[in-house]
TORKOL-4160 file (C-alpha; in steps of 0.2 Angstrom, whole numbers, padded with zeros to 4 digits, m for minus):
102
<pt num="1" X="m0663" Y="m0062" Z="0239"/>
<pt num="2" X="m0648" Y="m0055" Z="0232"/>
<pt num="3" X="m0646" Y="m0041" Z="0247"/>
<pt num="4" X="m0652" Y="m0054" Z="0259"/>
<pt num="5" X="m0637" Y="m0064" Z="0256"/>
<pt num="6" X="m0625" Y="m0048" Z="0257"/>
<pt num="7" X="m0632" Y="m0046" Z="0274"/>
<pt num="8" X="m0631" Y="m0063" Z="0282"/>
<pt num="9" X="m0612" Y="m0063" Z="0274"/>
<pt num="10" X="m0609" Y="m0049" Z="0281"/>
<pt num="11" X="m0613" Y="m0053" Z="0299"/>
<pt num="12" X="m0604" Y="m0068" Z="0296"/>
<pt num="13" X="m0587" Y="m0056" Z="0293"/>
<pt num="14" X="m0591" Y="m0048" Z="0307"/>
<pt num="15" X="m0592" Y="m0062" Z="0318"/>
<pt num="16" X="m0576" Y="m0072" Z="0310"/>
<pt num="17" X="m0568" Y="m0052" Z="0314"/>
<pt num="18" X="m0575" Y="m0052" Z="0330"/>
<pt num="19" X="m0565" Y="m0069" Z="0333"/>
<pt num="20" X="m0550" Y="m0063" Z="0326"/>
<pt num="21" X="m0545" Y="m0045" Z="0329"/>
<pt num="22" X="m0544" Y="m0039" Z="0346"/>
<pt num="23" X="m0551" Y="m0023" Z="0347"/>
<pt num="24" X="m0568" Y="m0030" Z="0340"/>
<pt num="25" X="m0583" Y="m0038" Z="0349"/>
<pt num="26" X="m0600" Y="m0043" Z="0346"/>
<pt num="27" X="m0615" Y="m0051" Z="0356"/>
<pt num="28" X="m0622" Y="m0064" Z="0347"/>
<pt num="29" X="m0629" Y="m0069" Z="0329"/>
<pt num="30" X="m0646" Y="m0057" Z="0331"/>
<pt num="31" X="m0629" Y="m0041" Z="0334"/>
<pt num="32" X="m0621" Y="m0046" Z="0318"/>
<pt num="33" X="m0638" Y="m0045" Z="0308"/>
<pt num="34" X="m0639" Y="m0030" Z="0316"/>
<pt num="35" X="m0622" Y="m0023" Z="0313"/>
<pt num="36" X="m0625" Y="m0028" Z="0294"/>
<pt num="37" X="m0639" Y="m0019" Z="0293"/>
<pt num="38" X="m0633" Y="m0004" Z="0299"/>
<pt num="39" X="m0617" Y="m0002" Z="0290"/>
<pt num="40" X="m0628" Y="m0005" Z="0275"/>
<pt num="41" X="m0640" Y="0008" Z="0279"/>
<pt num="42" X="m0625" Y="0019" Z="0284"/>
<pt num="43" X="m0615" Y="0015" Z="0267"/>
<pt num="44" X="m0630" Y="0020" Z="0258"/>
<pt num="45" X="m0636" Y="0035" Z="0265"/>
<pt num="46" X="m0620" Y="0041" Z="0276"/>
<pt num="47" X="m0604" Y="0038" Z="0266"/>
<pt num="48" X="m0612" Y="0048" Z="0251"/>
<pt num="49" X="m0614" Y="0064" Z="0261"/>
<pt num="50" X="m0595" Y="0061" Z="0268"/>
<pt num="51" X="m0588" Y="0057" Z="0253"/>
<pt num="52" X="m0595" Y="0076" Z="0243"/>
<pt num="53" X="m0591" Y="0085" Z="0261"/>
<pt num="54" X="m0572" Y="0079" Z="0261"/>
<pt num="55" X="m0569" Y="0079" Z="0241"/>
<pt num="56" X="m0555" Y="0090" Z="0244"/>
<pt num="57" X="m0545" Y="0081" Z="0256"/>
<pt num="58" X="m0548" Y="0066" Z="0245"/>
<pt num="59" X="m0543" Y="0071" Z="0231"/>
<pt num="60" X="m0525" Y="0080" Z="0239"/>
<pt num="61" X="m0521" Y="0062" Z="0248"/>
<pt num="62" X="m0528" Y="0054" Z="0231"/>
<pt num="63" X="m0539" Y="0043" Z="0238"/>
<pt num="64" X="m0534" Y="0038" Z="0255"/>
<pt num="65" X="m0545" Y="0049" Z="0263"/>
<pt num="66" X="m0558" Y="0034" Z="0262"/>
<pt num="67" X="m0549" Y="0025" Z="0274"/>
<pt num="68" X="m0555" Y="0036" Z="0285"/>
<pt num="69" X="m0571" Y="0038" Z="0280"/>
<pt num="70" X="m0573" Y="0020" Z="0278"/>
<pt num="71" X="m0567" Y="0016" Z="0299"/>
<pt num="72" X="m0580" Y="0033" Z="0303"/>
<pt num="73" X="m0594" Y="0020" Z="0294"/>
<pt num="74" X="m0588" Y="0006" Z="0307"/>
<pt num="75" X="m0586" Y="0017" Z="0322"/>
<pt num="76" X="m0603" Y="0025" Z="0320"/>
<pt num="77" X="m0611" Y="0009" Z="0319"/>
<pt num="78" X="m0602" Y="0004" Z="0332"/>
<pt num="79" X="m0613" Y="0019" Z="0343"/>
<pt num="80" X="m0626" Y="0014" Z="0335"/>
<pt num="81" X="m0630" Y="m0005" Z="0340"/>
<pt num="82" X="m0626" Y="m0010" Z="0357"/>
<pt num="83" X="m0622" Y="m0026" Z="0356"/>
<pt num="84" X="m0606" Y="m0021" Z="0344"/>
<pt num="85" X="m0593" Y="m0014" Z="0351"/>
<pt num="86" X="m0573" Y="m0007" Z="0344"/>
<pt num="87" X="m0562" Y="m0003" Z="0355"/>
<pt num="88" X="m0545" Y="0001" Z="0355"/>
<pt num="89" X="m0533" Y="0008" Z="0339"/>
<pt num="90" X="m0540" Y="0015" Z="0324"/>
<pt num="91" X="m0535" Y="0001" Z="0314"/>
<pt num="92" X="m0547" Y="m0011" Z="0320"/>
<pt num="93" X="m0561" Y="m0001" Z="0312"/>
<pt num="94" X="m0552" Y="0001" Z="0295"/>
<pt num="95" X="m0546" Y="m0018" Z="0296"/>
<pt num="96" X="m0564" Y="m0022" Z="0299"/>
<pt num="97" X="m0570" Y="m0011" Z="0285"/>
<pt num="98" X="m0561" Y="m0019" Z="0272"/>
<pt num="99" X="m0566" Y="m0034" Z="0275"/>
<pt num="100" X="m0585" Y="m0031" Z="0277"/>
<pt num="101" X="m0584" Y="m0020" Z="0261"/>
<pt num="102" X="m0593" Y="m0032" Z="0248"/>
């Protein structure tokens, strides 16, 4: 029950985010589910893998590194769904990040 509640809340950031910033936009409620999903699935499978592949560069920017890493999650799921889509400045994906992040 408890990840089904991280999901739906999470499609519900992504639609309040695709309301407010710009350079983010989604299809409907059935593409944020989907979105949700996949940035779960990516966080637990994906972000791992990144994270031990680019530990130098972490650690010699002392953590802000994940930033990046973090707006790659969101840009990949953003080739991955169809109805999802971020376009424009590299910001949106990291603003969009954050806020998803629970």
């Amino acid at each position: 029950m408890k990840t089904f509640l991280k999901i739906l809340l999470t499609a519900l950031a992504v639609i309040v985010l695709a309301n407010i910033l710009p350079g983010i936009s989604v299809a409907g409620y059935t593409a944020a589910i989907i979105v949700a999903v996949v940035i779960s699935l990516l966080n637990m499978f994906v972000r791992p893998l990144l994270i031990f592949f680019t530990l130098p560069a972490t650690i010699v920017t002392l953590g802000l590194f994940l930033f990046v890493i973090n707006a790659c999650i969101v840009l990949l799921a953003d080739k991955l769904v169809d109805g999802f889509a971020v376009s424009g400045f590299f910001c949106s994906a990291i603003i969009q990040r954050f806020t998803v992040h629970f």
